[in-house]
Phi, psi and omega in degrees: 000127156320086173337091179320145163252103133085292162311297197324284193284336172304313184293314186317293169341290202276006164292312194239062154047033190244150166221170175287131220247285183218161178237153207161113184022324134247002199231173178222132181254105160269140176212124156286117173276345171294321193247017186041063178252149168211135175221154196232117168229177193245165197303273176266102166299140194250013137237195166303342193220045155282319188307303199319313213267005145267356181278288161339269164006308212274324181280342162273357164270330174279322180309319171298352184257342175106006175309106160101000000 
């Protein structure tokens, strides 16, 4: 799989109900207020397969709030 670009995962994001809180030094906060979710990725990622592991991220989190 193809690493997204910056529109792409922004658009992804805001699919599973997430916006940008804030950006603040190496990190990026996304937060959902429907599922009370918060996920921290990073501005640059240093491999290929960061999307996959925030695609993950978002679903063990929902599954721990009972989401889905």
């Amino acid at each position: 799989m193809k690493s997204p670009k910056s529109k792409e995962f922004a658009d992804y994001m805001a699919s599973e109900s997430l916006y940008l809180e804030r950006q603040r030094g190496h990190n990026m906060i996304w937060k959902s207020d429907v599922f009370k979710l918060t996920i921290i990725t990073s501005k640059t990622p240093s491999d290929g397969n960061w999307y996959r592991q925030v695609k993950r991220d978002i679903r063990r989190k929902k599954k721990q709030l009972g989401v889905q």
